[in-house]
C-alpha positions as CSV (number, residue, x, y, z in Angstrom):
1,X,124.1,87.4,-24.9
2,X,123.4,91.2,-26.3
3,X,124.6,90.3,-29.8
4,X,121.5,87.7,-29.6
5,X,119.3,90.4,-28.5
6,X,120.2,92.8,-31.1
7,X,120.0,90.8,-33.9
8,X,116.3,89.3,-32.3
9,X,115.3,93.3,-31.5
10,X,116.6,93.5,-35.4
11,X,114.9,90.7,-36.8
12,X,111.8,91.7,-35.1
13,X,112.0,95.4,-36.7
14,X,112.6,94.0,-40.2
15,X,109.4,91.9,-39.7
16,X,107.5,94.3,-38.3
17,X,108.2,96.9,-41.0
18,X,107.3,94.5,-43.9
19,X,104.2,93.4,-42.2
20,X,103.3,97.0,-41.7
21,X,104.7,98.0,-45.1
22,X,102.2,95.1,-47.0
23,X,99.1,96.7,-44.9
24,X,99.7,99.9,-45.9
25,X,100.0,98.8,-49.5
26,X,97.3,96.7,-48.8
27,X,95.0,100.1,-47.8
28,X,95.8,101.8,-50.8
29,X,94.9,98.7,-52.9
30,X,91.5,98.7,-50.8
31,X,90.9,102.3,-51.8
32,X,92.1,102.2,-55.0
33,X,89.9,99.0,-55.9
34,X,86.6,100.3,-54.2
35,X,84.2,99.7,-57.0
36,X,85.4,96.2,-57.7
37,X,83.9,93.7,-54.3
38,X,85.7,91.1,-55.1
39,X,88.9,92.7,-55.2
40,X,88.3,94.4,-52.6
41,X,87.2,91.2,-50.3
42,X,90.6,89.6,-51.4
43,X,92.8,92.5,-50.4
44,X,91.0,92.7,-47.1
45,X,91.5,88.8,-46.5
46,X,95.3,89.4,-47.0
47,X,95.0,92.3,-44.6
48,X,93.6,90.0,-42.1
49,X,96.6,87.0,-43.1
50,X,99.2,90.1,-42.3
51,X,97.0,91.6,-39.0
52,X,97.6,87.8,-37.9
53,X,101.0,87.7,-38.7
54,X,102.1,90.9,-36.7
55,X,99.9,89.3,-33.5
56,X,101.7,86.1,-33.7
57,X,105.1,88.0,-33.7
58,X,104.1,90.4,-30.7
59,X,103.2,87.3,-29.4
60,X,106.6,85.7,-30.1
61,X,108.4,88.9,-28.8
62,X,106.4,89.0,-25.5
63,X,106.9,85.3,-24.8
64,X,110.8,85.8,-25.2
65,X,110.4,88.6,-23.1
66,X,109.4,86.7,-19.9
C-alpha cells in the first residue's frame, strides 16, 4: 500500500510540475507576444486548457484522498 502512494504522490508531482512549468512558459509567451492579439488570445486559451488541467488533477488527488 505506501509503494502505491508514493508512486501516486509522484505521479501527481510530475504532473503538477509540467502543468505549472507550460503556464509559466505560457506567461512569458503572453509578455513576449503583447503587441500581436491574436497570439496573445491563443496563448491565453492554452493557459486556460492547463488552469483546467491542474483543477481536474487537484480534483483527482482530493477525491483519492477521501
Amino acid at each position: 500500500m505506501g509503494d502505491v502512494v508514493i508512486q501516486n504522490n509522484e505521479r501527481f508531482v510530475e504532473e503538477a510540475t509540467d502543468i505549472v512549468e507550460a503556464l509559466c512558459n505560457l506567461t512569458y509567451l503572453i509578455c513576449e507576444e503583447a503587441d500581436h492579439p491574436g497570439k496573445v488570445r491563443h496563448f491565453a486559451s492554452m493557459s486556460e486548457e492547463r488552469l483546467s488541467s491542474m483543477t481536474r488533477l487537484l480534483n483527482s488527488s482530493f477525491n483519492t484522498m477521501h
